[in-house]
Backbone bond lengths (Angstrom), bond angles and torsions (degrees), N, CA, C in turn:
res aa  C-N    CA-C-N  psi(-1)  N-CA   C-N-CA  omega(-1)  CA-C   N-CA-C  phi
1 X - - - 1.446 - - 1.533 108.97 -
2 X 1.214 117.42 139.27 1.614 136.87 -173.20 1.590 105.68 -73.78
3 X 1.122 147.49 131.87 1.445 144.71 158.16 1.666 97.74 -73.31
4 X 1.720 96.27 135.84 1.577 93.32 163.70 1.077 108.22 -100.82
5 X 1.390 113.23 146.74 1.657 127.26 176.32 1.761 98.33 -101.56
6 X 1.801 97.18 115.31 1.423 98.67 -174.70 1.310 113.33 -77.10
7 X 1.402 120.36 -6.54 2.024 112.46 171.73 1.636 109.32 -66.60
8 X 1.537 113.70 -37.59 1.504 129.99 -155.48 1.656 84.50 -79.79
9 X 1.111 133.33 -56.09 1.288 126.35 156.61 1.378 136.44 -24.73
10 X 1.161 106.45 -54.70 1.574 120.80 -175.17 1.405 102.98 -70.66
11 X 1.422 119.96 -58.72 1.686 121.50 -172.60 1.557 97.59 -67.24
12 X 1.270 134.66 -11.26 1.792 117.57 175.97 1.368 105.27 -69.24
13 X 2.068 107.72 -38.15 1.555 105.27 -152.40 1.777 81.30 -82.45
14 X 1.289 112.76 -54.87 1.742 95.93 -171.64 1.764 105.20 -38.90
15 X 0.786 149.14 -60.89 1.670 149.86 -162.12 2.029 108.60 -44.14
16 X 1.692 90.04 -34.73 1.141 108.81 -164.96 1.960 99.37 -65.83
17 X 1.196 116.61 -31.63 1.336 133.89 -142.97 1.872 89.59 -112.06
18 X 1.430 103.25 149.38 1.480 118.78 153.75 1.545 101.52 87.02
19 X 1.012 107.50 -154.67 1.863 130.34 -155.45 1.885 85.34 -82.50
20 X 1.228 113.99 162.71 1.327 135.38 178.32 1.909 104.85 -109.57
21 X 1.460 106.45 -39.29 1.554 101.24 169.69 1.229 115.77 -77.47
22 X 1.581 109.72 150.95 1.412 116.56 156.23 0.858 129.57 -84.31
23 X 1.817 130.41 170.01 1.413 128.36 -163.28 1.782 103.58 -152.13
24 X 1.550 107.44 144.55 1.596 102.36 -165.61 1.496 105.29 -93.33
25 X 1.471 141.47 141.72 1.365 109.07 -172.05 2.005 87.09 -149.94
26 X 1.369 112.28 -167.07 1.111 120.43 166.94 1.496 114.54 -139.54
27 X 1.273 111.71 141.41 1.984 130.44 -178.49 1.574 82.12 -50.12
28 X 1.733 140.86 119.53 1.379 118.58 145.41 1.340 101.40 -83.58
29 X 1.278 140.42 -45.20 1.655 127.86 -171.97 1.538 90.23 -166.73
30 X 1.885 93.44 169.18 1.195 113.31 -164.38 1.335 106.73 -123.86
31 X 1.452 145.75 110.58 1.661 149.54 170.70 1.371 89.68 -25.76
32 X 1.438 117.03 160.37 1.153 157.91 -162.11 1.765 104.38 -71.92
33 X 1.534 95.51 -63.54 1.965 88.96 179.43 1.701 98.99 -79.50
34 X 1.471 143.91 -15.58 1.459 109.15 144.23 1.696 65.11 121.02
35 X 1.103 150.58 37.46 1.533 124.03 -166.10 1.981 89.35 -132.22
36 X 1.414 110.91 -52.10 1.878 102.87 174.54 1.827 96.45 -92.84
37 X 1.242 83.19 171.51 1.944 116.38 -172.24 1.802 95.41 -137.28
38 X 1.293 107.33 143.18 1.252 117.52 177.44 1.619 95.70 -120.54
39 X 1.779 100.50 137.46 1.652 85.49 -170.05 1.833 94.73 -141.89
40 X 1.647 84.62 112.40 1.555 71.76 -179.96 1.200 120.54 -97.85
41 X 1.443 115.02 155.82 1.710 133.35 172.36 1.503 124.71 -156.22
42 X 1.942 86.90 136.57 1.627 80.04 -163.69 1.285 146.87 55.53
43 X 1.692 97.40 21.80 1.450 107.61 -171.60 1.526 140.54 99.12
44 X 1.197 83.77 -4.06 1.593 128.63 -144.08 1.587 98.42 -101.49
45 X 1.053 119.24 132.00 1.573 111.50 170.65 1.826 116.96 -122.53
46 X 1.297 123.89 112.81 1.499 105.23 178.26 1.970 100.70 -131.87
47 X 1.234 100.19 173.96 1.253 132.92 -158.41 1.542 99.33 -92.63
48 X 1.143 137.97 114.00 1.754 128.28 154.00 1.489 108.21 -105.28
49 X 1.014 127.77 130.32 1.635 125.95 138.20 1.789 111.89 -67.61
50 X 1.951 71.78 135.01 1.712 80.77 156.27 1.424 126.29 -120.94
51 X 1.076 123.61 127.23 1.302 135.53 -175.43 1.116 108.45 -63.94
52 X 2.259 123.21 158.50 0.953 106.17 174.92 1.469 123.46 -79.59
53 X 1.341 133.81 -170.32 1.341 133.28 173.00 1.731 128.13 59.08
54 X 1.617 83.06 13.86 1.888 91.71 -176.54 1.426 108.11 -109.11
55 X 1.688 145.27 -176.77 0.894 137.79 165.76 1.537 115.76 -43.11
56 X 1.276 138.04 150.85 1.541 124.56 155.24 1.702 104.80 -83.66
57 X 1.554 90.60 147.68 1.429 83.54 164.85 1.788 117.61 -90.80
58 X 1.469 110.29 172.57 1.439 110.81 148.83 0.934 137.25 -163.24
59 X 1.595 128.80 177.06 1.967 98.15 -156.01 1.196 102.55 -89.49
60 X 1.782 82.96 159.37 1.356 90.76 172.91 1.629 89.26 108.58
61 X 1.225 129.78 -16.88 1.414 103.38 -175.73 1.344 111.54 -107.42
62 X 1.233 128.65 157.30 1.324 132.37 -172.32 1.531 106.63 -94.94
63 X 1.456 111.72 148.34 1.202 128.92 -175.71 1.596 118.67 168.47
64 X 1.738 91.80 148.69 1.430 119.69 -156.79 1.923 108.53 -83.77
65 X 1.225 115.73 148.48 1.162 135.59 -162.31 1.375 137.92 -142.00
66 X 1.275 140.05 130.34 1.149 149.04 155.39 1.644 117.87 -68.51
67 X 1.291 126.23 152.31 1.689 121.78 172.90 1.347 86.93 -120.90
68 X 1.339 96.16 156.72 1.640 128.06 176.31 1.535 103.05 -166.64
69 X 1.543 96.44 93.70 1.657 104.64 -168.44 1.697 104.32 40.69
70 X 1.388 112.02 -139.58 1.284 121.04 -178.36 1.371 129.06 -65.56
71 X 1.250 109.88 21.22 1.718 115.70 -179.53 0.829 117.86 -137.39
72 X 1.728 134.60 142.26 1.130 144.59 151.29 1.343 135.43 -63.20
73 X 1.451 109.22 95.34 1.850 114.84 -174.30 1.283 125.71 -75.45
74 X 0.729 126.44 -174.39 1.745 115.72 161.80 1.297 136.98 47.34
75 X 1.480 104.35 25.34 1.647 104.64 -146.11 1.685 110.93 -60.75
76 X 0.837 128.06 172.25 1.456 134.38 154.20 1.534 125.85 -165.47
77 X 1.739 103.29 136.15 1.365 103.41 -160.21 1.628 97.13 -70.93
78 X 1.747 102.46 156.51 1.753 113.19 -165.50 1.884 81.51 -106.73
């Protein structure tokens, strides 16, 4: 029997969800315990989680995006 890894899980169902285009944005800051990213674009302000064991983000860096209402999915550094 396979162990499920519940992050590898979570980022399939987020993929599953939201906008199909991407969007270019920048880290403006990071909450205090380090866990959401605020990423603005276009004026625009959205929310990412970061999972554990993935890059951290930080501001100031640029990176590409999915929307799902008010959040940033999929992120990836540009």
């Amino acid at each position: 029997m396979t162990p499920w890894n519940i992050n590898e899980l979570i980022q399939e169902a987020l993929k599953l969800s939201g906008s199909k285009e991407r969007f270019i944005g920048v880290v403006s800051k990071i909450d205090v315990s380090g866990t959401t990213a605020a990423i603005l674009s276009d004026e625009r302000e959205f929310l990412a989680f970061q999972l554990q064991g993935k890059q951290k983000l930080i501001p100031g860096q640029q990176v590409s995006f999915r929307i799902d209402q008010f959040r940033a999915v999929d992120l990836k550094v540009v």
